[in-house]
C-alpha positions as CSV (number, residue, x, y, z in Angstrom):
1,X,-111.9,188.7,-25.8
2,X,-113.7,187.2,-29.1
3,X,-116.0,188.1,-31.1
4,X,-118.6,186.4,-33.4
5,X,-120.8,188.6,-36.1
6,X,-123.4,186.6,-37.6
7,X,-125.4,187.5,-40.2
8,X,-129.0,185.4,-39.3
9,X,-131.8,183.8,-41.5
10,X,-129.9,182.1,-44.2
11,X,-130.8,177.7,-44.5
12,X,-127.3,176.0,-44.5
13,X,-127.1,172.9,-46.6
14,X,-124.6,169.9,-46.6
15,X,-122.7,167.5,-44.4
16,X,-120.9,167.8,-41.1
17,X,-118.4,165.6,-39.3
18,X,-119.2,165.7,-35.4
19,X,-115.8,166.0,-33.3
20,X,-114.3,163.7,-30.7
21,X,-116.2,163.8,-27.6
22,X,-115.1,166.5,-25.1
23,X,-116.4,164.5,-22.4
24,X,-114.8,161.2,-23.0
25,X,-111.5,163.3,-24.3
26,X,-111.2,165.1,-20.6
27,X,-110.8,161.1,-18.5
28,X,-109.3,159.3,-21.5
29,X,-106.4,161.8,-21.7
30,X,-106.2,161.8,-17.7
31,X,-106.3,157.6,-17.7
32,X,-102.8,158.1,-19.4
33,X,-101.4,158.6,-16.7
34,X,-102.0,154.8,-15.0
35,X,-99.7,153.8,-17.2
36,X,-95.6,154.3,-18.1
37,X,-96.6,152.4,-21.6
38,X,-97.3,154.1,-24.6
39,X,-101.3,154.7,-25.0
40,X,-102.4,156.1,-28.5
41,X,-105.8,157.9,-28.4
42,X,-107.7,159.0,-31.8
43,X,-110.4,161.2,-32.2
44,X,-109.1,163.9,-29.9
45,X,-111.0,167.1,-30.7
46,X,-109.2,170.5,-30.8
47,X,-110.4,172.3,-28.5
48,X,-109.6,174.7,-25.6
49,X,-110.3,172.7,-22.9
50,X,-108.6,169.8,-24.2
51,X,-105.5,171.3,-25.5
52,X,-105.2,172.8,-22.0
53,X,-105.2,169.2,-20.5
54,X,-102.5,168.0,-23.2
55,X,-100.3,171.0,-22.6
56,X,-100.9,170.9,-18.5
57,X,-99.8,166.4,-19.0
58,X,-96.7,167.6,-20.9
59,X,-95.7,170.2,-17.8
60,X,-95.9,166.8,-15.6
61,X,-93.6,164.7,-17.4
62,X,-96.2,163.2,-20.0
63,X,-94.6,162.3,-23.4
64,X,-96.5,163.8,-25.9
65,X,-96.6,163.0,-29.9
66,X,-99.1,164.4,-32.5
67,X,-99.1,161.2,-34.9
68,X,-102.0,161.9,-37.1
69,X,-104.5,164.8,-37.5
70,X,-106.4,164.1,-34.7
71,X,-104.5,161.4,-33.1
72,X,-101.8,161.8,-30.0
73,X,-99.3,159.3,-28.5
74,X,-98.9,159.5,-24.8
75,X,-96.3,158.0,-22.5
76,X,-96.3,158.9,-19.3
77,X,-93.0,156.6,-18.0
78,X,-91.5,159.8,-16.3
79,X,-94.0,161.6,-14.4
80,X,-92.2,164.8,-12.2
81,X,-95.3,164.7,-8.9
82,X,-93.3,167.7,-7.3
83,X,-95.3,169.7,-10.3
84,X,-98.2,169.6,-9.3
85,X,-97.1,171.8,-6.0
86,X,-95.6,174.6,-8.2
87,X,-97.3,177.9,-9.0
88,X,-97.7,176.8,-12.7
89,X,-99.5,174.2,-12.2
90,X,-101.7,175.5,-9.7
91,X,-102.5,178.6,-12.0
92,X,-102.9,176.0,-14.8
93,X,-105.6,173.4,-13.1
94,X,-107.4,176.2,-11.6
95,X,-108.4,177.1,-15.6
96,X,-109.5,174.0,-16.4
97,X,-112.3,171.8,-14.7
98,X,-111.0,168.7,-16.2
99,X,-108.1,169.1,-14.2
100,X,-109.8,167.2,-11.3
101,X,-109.7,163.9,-13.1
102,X,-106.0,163.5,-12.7
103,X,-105.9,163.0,-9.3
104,X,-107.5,159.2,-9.7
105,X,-104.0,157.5,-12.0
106,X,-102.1,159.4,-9.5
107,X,-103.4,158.3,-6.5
108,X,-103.5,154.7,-8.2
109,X,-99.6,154.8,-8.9
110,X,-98.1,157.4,-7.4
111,X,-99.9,157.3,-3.9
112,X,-100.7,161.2,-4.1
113,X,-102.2,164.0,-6.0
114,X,-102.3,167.8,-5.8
115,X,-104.8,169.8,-7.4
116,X,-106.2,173.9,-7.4
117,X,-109.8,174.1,-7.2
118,X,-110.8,173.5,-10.9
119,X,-112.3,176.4,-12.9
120,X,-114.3,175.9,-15.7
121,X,-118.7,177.0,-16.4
122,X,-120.4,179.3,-14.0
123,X,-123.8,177.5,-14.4
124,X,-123.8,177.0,-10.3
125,X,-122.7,174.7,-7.9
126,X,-120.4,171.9,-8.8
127,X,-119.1,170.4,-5.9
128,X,-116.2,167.9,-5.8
129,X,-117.8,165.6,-2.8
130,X,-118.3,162.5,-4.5
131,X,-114.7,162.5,-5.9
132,X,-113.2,162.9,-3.0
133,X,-115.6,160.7,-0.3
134,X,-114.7,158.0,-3.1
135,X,-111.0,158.5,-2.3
136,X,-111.8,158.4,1.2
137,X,-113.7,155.0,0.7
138,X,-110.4,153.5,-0.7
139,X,-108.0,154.7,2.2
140,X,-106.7,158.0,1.0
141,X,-106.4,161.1,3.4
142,X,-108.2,164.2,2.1
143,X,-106.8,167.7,3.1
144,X,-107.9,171.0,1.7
145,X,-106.2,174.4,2.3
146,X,-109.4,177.1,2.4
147,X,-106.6,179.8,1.9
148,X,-105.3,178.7,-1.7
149,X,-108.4,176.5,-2.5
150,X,-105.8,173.4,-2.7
151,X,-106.4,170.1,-2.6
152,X,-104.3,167.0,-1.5
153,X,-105.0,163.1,-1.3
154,X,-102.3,160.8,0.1
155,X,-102.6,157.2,0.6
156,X,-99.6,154.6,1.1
157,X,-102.0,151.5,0.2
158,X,-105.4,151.8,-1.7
159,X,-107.6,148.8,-0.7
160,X,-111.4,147.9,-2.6
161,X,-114.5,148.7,-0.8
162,X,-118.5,149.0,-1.5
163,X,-119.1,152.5,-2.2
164,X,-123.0,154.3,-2.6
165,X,-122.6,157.1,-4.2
166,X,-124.4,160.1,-3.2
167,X,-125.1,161.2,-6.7
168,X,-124.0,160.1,-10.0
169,X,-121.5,161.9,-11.3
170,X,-119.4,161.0,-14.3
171,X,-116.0,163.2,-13.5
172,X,-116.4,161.3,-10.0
173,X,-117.3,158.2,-11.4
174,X,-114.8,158.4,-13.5
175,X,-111.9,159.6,-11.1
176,X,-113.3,156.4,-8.7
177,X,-112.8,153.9,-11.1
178,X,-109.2,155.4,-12.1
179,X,-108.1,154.8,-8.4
180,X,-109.8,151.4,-7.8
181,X,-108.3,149.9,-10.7
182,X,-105.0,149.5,-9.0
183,X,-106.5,149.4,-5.4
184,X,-106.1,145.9,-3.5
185,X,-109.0,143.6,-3.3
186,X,-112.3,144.5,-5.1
187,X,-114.1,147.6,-5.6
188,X,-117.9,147.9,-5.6
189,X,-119.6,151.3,-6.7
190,X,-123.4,151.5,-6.6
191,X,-124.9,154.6,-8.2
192,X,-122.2,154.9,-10.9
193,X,-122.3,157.1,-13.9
194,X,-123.3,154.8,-16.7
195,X,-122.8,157.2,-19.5
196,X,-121.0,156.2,-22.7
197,X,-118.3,158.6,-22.1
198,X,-117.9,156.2,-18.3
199,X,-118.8,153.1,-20.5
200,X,-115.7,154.1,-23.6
201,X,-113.1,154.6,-19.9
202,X,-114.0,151.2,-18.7
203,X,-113.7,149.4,-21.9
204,X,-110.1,151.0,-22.3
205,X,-109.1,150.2,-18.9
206,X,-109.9,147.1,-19.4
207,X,-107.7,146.3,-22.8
208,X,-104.8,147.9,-20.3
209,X,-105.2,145.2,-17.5
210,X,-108.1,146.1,-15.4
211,X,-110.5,144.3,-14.9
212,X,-113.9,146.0,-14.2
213,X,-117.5,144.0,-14.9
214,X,-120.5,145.8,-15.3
215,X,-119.9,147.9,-17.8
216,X,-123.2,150.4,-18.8
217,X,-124.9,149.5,-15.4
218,X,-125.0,152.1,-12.6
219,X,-122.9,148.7,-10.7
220,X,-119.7,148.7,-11.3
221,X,-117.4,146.0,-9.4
222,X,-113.4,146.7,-10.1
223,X,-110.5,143.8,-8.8
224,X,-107.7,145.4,-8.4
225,X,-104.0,145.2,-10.2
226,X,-100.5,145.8,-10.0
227,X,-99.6,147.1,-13.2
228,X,-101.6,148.5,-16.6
229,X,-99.9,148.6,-20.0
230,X,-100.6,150.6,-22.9
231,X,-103.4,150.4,-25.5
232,X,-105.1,152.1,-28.1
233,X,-108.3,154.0,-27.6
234,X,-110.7,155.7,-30.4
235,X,-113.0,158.6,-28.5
236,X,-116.6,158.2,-29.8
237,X,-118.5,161.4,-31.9
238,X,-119.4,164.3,-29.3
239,X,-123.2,163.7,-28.2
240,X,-123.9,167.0,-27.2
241,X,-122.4,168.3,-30.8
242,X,-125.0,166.1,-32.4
243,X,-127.4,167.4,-30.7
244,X,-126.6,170.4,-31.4
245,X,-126.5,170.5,-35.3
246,X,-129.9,168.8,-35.1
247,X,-131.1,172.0,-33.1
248,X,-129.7,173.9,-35.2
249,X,-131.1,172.9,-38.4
250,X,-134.6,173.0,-37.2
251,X,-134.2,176.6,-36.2
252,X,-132.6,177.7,-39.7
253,X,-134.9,175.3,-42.0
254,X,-131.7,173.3,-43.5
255,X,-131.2,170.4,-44.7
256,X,-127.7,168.9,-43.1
257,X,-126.6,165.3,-42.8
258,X,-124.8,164.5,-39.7
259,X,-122.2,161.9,-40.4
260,X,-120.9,159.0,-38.3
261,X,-122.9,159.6,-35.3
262,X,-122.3,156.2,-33.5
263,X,-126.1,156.4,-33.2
264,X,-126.3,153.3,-31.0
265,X,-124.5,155.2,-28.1
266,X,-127.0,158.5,-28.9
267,X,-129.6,156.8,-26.3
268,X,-133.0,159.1,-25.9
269,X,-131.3,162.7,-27.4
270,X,-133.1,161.7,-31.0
271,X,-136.4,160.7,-28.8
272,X,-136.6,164.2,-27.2
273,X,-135.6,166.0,-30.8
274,X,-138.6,163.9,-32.2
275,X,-141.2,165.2,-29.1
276,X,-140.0,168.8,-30.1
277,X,-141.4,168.1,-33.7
278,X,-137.7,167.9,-35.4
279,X,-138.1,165.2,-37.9
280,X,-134.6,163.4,-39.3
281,X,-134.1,160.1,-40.0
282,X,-131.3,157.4,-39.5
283,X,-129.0,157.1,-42.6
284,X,-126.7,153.5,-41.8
285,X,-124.2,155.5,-39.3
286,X,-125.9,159.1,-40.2
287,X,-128.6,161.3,-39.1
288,X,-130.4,163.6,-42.1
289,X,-132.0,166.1,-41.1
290,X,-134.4,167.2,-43.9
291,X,-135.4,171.0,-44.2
292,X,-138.7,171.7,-42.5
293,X,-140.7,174.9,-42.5
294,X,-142.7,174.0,-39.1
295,X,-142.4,171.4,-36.1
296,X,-144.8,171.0,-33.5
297,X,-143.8,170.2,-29.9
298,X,-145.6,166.9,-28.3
299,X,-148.3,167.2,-25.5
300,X,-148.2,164.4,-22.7
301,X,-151.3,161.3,-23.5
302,X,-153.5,163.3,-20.6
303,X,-153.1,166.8,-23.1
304,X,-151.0,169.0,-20.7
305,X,-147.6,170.4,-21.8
306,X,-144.8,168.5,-22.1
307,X,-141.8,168.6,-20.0
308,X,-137.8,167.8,-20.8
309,X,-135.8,167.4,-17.5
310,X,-132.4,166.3,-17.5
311,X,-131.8,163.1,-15.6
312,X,-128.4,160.4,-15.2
313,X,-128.0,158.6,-17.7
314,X,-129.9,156.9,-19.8
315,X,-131.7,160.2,-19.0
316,X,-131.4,163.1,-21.1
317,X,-127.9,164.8,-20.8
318,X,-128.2,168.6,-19.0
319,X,-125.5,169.7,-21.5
320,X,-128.5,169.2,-24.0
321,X,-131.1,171.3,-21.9
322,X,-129.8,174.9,-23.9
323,X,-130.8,173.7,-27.3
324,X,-133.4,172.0,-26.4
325,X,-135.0,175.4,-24.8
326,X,-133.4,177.4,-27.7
327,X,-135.1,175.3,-30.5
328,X,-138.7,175.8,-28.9
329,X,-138.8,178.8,-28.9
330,X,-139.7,178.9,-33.1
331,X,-141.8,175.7,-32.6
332,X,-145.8,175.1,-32.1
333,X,-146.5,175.1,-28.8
334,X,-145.3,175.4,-25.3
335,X,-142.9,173.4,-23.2
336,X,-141.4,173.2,-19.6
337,X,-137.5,172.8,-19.5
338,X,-136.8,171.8,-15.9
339,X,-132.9,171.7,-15.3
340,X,-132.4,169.7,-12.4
341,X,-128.9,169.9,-12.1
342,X,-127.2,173.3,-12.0
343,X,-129.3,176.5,-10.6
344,X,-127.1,179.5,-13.0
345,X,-127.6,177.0,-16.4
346,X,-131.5,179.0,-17.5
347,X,-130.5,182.3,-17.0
348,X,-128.8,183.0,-20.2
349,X,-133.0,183.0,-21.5
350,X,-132.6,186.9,-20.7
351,X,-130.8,187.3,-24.5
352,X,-133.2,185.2,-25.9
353,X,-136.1,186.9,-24.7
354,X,-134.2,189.9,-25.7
355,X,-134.1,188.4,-29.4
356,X,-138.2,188.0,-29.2
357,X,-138.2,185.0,-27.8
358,X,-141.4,183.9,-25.3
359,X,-139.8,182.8,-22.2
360,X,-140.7,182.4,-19.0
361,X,-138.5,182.2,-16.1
362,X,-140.4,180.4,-13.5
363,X,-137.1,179.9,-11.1
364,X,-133.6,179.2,-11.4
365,X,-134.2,175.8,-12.4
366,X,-137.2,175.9,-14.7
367,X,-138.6,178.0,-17.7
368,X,-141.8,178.0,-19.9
369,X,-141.0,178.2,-23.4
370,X,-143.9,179.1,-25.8
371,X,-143.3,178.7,-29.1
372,X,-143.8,181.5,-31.9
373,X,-144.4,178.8,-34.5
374,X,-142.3,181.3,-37.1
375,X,-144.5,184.1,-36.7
376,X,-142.5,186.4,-35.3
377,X,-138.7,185.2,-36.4
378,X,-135.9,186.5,-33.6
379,X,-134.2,189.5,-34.1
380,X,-130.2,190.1,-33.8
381,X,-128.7,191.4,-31.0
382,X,-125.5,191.8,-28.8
383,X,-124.8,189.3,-26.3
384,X,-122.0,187.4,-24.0
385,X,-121.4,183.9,-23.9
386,X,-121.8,183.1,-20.0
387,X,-121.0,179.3,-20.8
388,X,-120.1,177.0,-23.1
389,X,-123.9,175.5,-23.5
390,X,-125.3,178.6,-23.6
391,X,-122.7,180.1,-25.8
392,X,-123.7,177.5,-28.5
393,X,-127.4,178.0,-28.2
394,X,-127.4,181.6,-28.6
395,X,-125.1,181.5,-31.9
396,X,-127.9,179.0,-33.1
397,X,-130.6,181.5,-32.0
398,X,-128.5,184.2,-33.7
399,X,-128.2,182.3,-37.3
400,X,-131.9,181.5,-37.3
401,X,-132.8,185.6,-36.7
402,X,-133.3,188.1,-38.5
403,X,-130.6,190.8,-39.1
404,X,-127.2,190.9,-37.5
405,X,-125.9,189.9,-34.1
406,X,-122.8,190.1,-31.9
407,X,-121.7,187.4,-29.6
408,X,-118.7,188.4,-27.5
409,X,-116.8,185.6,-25.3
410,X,-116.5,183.2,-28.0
411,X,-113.9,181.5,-26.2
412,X,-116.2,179.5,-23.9
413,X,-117.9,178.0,-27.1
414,X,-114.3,177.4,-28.4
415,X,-113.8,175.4,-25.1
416,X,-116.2,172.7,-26.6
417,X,-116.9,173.2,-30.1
418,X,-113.9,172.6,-32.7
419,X,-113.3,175.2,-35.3
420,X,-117.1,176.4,-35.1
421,X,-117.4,179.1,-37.5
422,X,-115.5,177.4,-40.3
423,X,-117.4,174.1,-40.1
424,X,-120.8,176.1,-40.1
425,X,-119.5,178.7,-42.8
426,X,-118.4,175.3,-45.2
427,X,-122.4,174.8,-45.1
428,X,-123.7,178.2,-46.0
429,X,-123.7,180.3,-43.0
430,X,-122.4,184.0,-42.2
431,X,-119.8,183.8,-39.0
432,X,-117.6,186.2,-38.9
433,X,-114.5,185.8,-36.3
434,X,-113.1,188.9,-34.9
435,X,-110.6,189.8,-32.5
């Protein structure tokens, strides 16, 4: 197990590139698979859980070229389905959560799809329904095995349908429209996912044949077809890293320029960062982030505290909520996180409250976070990363404190944060990897 040793309360200074979107990375890499043409995808960060999803499509068949830094050829002409019913691959998929997502292309070409039950963060209950009631919708038999926690869909002839679904879930979303492409007839889904990573899988579907209207509304209406080619797709910045380097430069008072942030797909994150009192301003393609010795959180019109609650998209993102709780807590005043969507995500505040912090935990999905305004800086500790969110948060709480802390479990924040410690080190900071 890793080890991070960071040495706090120094201001980092410079510019950082964010990485391909994780998100986006997980169904583009999995929407290789509709196709036996070549499909070139740039921008692919390196990172755990993406690697794992490169390396688990080259155990099925997928052929895989590296032809840039960051960029990947992928043709997937000779796919071996008996795989996926091996004890590799079910040891593999159940280690990645992202795992899930292939069983959309194969349904859509191959009539089948096997999967483990997925692993991937502890923050609660993430339950598969939507995915598979979709597959239902569209004619596929669902059978699970409680025994091995395996998962089969069949279907000989996928026809379109009108489909509410129950919630809005991007993985489903996204698995949905991967199976409708190719279904017969036309596909209606009310209640999609509309988020950027959904909208950037629609818009590549598209240049490969599909043909899906409605892209960036929650209506989505897919006619079906009988073959897609290959394409070229370019993953957009990762949101949630964005975020993240504008949380952290409020805690440690630096001055950082975020480069080539597709702001325009960004939607309310730099709203919420500006209710917190972060100040930063829009540089063409770039966010600057100038170094500030105070920010003071926003009060509702009526005077009572405000509150950030994660919501579907063009909400604010959950994956956001950690930061956004982290960063307050060295801020003016006092403000209720409510996290809506996963009941295990708040209870990482323990380490921060540990640190000095002024938390409290109302319930598993809410906590009051009153500010210390700088007054009393956090202090270093020891920890464990319980998740990849929280993992981040607390190295951001650790290099705004004072003295040393120890973070062990890096490897959930290496799951969806690319080379970490060197990126932050190249702008002044004091992470030390150790094994």
């Amino acid at each position: 197990m890793g080890t991070f040793k960071i040495t706090g309360g120094k201001r980092l200074k410079g510019e950082i590139q964010p990485q391909g979107a994780k998100n986006e990375a997980l169904q583009i890499l999995c929407a290789v698979l509709l196709t036996p043409e070549e499909v070139i995808v740039k921008n692919v960060p390196d990172i755990r859980d993406v690697n794992k999803l490169i390396d688990l499509l080259g155990d099925l068949g997928v052929e895989i070229h590296k032809v840039g830094e960051e960029d990947y050829s992928f043709k997937a002409e000779n796919i071996d389905i008996e795989y996926l019913l091996s004890e590799r691959f079910k040891q593999k998929g159940s280690a990645l959560r992202g795992s899930v997502m292939i069983l959309g292309p194969l349904l859509a070409r191959f009539g089948k799809g096997y999967i483990p039950k997925p692993g991937g963060d502890k923050i609660g209950r993430r339950r598969l329904d939507t995915h598979f009631l979709g597959f239902q919708k569209l004619g596929a038999e669902f059978h699970y095995n409680p025994k091995d926690s395996f998962y089969r869909v069949e279907a000989s002839n996928l026809k379109g349908t009108y489909m509410l679904l129950e919630e809005a879930s991007v993985t489903g979303t996204a698995n949905i429209i991967m199976a409708a492409v190719m279904a017969k007839g036309t596909t209606t889904i009310y209640n999609a996912a509309c988020e950027p990573y959904i909208q950037q899988l629609c818009k590549m579907l598209n240049r490969m044949g599909a043909k899906i209207s409605g892209v960036g509304s929650n209506l989505l209406t897919i006619e079906g077809v009988d073959y897609l080619g290959g394409t070229e797709h370019s993953i957009l910045p990762d949101m949630i890293e964005i975020g993240s380097f504008i949380g952290l430069a409020a805690m440690t008072q630096s001055e950082i320029t975020i480069k080539n942030v597709s702001y325009e797909n960004l939607g309310i994150i730099p709203t919420v960062f500006r209710k917190l009192g972060v100040q930063f301003e829009r540089r063409d393609d770039d966010i600057y982030i100038p170094s500030q010795e105070k920010y003071t959180i926003d009060k509702f019109i009526d005077g009572s505290i405000l509150t950030i609650a994660d919501a579907p998209w063009p909400g604010f993102t959950p994956d956001l909520l950690s930061i956004v709780l982290v960063i307050a807590t060295q801020a003016e005043g006092s403000v209720l996180i409510h996290q809506k969507m996963f009941e295990s995500r708040l209870f990482f505040v323990d380490k921060l409250i540990d640190m000095g912090a002024q938390i409290i935990l109302c319930d598993p999905h809410r906590a009051t976070v009153i500010g210390l305004n700088r007054k009393y800086p956090l202090r270093g500790i020891e920890m464990t990363s319980p998740d990849i969110r929280a993992g981040v948060s607390l190295l951001i709480a650790a290099l705004s404190a004072e003295g040393t802390s120890i973070i062990h479990n890096i490897e959930q924040i290496d799951r969806g944060y690319q080379y970490i410690d060197t990126r932050l080190n190249a702008l002044g900071a004091d992470i030390k990897r150790i094994s």
